[in-house]
VOVOTI-192062 format. One line per 3 residues: number of its first residue (from 1); their letters; for each residue x, y, z of N, C-alpha, C, CB. Coordinates in steps of 0.2 Angstrom, whole numbers. Glycine has a CB too. Layout:
N
NUM> a> X/Y/Z/X/Y/Z/X/Y/Z/X/Y/Z  ...
END
This chain:
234
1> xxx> -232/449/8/-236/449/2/-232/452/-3/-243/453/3  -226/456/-2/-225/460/-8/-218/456/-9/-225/469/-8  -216/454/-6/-209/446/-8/-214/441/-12/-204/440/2
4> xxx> -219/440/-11/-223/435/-16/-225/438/-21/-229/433/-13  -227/446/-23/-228/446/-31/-221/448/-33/-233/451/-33  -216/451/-29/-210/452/-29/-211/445/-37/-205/452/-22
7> xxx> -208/440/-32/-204/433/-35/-211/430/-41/-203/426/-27  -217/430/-40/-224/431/-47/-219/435/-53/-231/438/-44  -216/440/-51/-215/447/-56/-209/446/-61/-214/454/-52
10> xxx> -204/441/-54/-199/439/-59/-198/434/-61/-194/439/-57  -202/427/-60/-204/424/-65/-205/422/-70/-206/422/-65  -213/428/-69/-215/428/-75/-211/432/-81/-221/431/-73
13> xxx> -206/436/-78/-203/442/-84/-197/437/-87/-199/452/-79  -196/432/-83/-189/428/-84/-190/425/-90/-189/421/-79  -195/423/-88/-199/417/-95/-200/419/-103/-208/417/-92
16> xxx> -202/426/-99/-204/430/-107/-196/436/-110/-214/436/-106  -194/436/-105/-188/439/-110/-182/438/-112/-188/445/-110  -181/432/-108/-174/427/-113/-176/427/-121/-173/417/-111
19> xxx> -169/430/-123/-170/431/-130/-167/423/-131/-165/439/-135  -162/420/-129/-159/414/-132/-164/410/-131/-152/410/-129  -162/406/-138/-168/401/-140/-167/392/-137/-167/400/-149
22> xxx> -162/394/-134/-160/387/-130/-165/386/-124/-152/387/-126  -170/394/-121/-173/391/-117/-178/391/-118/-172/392/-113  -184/386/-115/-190/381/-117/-195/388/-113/-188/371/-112
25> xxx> -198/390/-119/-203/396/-116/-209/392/-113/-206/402/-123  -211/395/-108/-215/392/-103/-222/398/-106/-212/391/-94  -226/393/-107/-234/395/-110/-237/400/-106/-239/389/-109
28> xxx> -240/405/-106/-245/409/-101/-249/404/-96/-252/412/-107  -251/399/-101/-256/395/-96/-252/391/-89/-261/388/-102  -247/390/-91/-242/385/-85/-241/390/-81/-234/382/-88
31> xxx> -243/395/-78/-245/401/-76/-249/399/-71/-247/405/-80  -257/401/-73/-261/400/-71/-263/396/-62/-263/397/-76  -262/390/-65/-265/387/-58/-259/389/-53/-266/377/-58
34> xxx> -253/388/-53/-249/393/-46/-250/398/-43/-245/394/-48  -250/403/-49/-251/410/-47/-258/411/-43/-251/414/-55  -265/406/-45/-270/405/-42/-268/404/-33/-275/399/-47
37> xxx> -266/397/-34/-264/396/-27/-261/401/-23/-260/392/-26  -256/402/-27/-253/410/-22/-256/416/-22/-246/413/-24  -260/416/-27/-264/423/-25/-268/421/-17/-272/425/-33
40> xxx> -273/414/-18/-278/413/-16/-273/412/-7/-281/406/-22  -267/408/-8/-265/408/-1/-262/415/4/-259/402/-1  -262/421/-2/-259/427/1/-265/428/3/-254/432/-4
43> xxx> -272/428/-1/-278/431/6/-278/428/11/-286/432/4  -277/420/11/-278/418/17/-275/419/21/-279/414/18  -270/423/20/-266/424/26/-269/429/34/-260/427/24
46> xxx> -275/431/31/-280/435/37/-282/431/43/-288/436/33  -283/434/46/-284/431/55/-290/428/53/-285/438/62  -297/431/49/-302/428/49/-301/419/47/-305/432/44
49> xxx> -296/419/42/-295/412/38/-293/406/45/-287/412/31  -287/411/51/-283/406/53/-289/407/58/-275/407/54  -294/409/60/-296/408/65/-302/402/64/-298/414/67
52> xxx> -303/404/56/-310/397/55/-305/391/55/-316/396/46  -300/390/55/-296/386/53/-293/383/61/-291/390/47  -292/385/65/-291/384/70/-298/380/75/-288/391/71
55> xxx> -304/382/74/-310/381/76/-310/374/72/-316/386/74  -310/373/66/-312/367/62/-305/362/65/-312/369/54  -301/363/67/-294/359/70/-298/354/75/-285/365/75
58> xxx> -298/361/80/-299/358/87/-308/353/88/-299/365/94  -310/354/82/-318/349/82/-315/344/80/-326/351/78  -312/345/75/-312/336/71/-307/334/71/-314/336/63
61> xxx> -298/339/71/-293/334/72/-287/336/78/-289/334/66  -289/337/83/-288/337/90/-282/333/93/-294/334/93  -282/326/90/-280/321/91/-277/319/87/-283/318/93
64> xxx> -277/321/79/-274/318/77/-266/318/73/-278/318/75  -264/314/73/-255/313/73/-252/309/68/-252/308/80  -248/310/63/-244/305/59/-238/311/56/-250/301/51
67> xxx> -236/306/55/-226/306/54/-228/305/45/-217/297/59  -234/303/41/-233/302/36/-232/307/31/-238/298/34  -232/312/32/-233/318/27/-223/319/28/-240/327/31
70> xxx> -221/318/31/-213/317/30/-209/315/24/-211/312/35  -213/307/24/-213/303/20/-214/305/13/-217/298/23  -221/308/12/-226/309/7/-222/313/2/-234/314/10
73> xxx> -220/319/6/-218/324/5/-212/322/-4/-216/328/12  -211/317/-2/-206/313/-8/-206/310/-10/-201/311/-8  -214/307/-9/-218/303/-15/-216/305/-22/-226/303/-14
76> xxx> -219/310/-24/-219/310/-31/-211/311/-34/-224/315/-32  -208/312/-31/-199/312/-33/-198/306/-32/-194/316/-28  -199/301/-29/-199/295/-28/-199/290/-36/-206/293/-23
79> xxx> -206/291/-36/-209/287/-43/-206/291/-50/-219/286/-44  -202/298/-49/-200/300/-55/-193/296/-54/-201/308/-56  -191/296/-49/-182/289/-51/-184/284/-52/-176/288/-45
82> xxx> -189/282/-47/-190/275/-46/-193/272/-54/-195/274/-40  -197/277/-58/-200/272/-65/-192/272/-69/-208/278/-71  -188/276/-67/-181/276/-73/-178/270/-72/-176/282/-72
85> xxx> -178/268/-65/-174/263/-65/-178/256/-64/-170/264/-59  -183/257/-64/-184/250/-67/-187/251/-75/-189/246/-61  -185/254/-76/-184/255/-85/-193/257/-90/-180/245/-89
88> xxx> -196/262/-84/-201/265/-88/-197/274/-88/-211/263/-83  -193/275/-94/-191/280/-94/-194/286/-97/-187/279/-97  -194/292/-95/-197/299/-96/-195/302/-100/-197/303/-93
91> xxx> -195/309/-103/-193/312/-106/-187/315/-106/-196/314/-108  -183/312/-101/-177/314/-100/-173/307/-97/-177/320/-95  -167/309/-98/-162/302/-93/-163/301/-86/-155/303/-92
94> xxx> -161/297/-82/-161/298/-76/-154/304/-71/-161/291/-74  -149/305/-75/-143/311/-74/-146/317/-75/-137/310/-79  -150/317/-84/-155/325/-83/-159/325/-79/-160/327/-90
97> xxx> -163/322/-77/-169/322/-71/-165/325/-65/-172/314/-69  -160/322/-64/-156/323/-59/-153/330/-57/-150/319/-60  -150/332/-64/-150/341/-64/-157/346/-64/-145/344/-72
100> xxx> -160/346/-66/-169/346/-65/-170/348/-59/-174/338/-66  -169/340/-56/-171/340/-48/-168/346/-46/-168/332/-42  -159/347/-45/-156/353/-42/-158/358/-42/-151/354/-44
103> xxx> -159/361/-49/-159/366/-51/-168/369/-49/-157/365/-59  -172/365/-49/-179/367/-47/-179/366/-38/-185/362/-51  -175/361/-35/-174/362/-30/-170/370/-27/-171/355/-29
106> xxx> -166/370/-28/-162/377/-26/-166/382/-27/-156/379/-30  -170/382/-34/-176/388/-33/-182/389/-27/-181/387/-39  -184/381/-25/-189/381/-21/-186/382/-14/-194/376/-22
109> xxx> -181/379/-13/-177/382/-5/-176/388/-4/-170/379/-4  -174/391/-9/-171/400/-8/-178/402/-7/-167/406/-15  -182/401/-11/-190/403/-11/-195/404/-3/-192/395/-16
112> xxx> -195/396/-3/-199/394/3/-193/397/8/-201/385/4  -188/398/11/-184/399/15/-183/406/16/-179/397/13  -183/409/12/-182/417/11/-190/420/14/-179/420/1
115> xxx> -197/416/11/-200/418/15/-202/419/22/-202/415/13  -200/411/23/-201/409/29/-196/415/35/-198/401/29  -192/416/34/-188/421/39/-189/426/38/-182/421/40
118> xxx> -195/431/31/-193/437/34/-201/439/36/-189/444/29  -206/431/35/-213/435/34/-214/434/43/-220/430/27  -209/429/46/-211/425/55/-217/424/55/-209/431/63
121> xxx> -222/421/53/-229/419/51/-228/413/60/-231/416/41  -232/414/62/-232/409/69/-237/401/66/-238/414/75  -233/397/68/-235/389/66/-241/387/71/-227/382/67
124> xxx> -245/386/68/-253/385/72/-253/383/79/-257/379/69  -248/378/77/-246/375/85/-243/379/90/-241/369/84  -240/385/85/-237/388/90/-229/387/92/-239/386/93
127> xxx> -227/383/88/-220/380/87/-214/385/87/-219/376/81  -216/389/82/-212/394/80/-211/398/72/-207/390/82  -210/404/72/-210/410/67/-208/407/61/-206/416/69
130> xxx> -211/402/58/-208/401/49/-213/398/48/-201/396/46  -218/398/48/-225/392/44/-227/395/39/-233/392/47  -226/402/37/-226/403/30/-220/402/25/-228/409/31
133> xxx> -221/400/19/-228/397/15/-222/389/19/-230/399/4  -225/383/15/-225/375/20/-220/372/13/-236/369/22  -215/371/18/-209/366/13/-212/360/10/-202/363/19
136> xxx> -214/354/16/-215/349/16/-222/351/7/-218/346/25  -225/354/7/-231/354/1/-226/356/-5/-238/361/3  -222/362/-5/-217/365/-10/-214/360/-13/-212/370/-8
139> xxx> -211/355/-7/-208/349/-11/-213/344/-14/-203/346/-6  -216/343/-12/-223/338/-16/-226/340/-19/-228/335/-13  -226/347/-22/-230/346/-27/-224/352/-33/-238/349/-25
142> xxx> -217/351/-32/-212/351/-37/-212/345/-39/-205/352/-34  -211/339/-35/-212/332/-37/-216/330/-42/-214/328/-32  -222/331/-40/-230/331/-44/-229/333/-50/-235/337/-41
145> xxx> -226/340/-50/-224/342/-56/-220/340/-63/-221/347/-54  -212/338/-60/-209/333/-62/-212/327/-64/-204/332/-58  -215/326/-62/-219/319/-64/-224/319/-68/-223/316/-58
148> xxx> -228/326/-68/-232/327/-75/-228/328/-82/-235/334/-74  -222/333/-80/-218/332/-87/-215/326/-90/-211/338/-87  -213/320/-85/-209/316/-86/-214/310/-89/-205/314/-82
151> xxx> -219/310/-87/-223/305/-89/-230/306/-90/-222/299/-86  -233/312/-89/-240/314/-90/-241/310/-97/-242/322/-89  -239/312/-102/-238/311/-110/-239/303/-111/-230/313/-113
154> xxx> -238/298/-108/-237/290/-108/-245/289/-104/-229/286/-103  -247/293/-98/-252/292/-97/-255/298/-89/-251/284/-98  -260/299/-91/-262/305/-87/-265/302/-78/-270/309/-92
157> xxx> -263/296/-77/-264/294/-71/-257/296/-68/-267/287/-71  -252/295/-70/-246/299/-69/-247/304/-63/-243/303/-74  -250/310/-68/-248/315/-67/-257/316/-61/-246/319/-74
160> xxx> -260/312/-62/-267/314/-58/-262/309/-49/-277/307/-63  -259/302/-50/-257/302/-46/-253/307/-40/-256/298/-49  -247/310/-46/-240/313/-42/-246/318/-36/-233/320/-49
163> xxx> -252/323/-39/-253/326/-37/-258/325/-32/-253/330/-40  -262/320/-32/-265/317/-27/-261/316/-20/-267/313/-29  -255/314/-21/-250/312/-16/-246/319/-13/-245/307/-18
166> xxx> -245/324/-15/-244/331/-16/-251/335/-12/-243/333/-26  -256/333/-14/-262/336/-9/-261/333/-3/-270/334/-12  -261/329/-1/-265/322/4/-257/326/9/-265/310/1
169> xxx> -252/328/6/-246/330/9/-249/337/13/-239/330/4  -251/340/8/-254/349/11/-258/348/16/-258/354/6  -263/343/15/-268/341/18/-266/338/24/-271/336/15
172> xxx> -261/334/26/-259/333/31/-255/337/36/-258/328/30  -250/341/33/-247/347/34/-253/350/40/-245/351/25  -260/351/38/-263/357/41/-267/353/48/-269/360/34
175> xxx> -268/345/44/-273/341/49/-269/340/55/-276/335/47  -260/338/54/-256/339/61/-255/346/62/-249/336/60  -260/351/62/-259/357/66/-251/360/66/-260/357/73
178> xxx> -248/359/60/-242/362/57/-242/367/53/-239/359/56  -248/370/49/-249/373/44/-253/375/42/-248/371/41  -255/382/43/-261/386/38/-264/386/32/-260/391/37
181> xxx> -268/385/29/-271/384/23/-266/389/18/-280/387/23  -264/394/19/-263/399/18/-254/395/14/-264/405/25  -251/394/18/-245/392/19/-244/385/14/-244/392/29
184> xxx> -250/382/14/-251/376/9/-251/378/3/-257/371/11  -256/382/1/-257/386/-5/-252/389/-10/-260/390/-4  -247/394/-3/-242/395/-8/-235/392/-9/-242/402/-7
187> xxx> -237/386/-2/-230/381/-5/-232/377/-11/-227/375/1  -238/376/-12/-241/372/-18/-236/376/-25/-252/374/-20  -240/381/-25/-238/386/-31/-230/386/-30/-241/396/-29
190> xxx> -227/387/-24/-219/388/-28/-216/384/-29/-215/392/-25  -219/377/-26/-216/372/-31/-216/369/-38/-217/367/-28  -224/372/-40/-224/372/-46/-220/376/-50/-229/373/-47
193> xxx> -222/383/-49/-217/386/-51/-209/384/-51/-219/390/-48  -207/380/-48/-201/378/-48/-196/373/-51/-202/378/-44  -205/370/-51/-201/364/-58/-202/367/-65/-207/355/-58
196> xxx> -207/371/-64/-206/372/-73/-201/377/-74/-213/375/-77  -200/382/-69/-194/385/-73/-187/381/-71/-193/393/-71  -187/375/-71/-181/370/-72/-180/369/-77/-180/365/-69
199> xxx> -187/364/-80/-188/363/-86/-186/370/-93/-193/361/-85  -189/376/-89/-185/382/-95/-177/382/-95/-187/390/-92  -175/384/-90/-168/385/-88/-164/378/-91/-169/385/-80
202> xxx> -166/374/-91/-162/367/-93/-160/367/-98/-166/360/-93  -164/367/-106/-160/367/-111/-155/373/-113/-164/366/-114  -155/376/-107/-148/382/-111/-142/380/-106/-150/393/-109
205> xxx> -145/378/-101/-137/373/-96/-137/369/-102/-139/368/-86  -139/366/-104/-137/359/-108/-131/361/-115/-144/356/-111  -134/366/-117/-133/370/-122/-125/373/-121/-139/376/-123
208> xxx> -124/376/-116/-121/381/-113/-115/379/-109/-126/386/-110  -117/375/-105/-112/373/-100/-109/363/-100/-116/376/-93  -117/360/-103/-114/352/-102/-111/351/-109/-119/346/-100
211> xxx> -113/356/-114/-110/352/-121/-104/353/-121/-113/354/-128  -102/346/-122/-95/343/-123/-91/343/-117/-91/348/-128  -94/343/-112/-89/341/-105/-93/335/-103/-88/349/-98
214> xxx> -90/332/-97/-92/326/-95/-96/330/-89/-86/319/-93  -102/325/-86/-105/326/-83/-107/322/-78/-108/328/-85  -104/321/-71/-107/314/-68/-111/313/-61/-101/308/-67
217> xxx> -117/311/-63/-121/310/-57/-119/304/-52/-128/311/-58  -119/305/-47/-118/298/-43/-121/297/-35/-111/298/-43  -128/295/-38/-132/294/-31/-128/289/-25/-139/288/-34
220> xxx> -129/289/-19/-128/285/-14/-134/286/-7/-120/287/-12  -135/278/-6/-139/278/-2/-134/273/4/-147/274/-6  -134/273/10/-129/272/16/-134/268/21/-125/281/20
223> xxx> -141/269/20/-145/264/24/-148/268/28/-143/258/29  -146/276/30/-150/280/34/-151/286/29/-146/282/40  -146/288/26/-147/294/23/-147/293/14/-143/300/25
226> xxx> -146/298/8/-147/297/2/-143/304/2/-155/295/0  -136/303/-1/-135/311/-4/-132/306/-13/-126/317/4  -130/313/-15/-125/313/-22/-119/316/-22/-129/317/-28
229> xxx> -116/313/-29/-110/318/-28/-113/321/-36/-100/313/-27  -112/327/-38/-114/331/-44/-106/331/-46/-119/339/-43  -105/328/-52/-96/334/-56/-97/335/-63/-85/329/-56
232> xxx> -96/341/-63/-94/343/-70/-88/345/-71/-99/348/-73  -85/341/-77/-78/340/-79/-77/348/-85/-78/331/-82  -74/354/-82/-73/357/-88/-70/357/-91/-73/361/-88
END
């Protein structure tokens, strides 16, 4: 609990006391609903929660099994490349999007990772000591996120979409007995949290380090996997 307001504390102080004007001050309110989740998933982390939670498994999903929240989990990163290229573009390129993705990615991996090994929270199933807080949700609803800034503005089913597919991911996260309510909550939050301070952080990389050098992204897809190469030319 106190690595979770810990990282609340420096967020929030991030935000508000860059004096450079290159970076994109993130509102009080873009606050709110995260910090709710993570408040809301740090109580659940009580035996009481995991125990109603454990009862309500074994009545109703007992049996149940799917590999789709794998999938899911990159839905909404998906349709933020996939509208660029087929030419419904956002408020950014598809190369900015691209540094975006990194840079809010690396937040949410140190994030969720650093949690995950020192809090040893046990996986419902029993699997093993990392379930706290749930990657697979952090990444879906970073996506979510990204997808609200890029195209919420052109139309709000966007952004109702990204995060519908970002739930149905936490959601399924819990129904395959891989994941506490608790652990969904505050992976929600820190992927939110994660995209938007990319979007802060971005315009002073831009400012600071890409102006006037070449920058080149270069996607590759091989038929099994998807990596990039990133170079910045100084």
């Amino acid at each position: 609990m106190k690595k979770i307001l810990l990282f609340l504390l420096f967020t929030a102080q991030f935000s508000q006391a860059q004096q450079d004007t290159t970076f994109r001050k993130m509102k009080t309110k873009s606050f709110i609903v995260p910090v709710a989740l993570m408040a809301t998933g740090t109580v659940a982390l009580g035996s009481y929660f995991k125990d109603s939670q454990r009862s309500y498994y074994q009545k109703n999903f007992a049996d149940f099994r799917t590999r789709l929240d794998d999938i899911s989990q990159a839905g909404p990163l998906g349709i933020v490349f996939g509208l660029d290229i087929i030419g419904v573009h956002g408020k950014h390129t598809f190369g900015e999007k691209a540094v975006l993705l990194i840079i809010s990615e690396s937040i949410m991996l140190a994030s969720v990772n650093g949690l995950k090994y020192t809090t040893d929270v046990l996986r419902p199933d029993g699997s093993a000591y990392n379930s706290f807080p749930s990657g697979h949700t952090a990444n879906a609803f970073l996506g979510a996120d990204m997808l609200s800034e890029e195209y919420g503005d052109k139309s709000i089913w966007y952004s109702i979409g990204g995060y519908s597919i970002a739930s149905a991911t936490g959601a399924m996260r819990m129904m395959n007995n891989r994941h506490w309510v608790s652990d969904v909550l505050v992976g929600a939050g820190i992927g939110i949290l994660s995209s938007k301070a990319s979007y802060a952080i971005y315009p002073w990389l831009k400012e600071k380090v890409f102006k006037k050098k070449n920058v080149v992204f270069l996607p590759k897809y091989d038929g099994q996997a998807t990596s990039a190469v990133f170079i910045v030319q100084l």
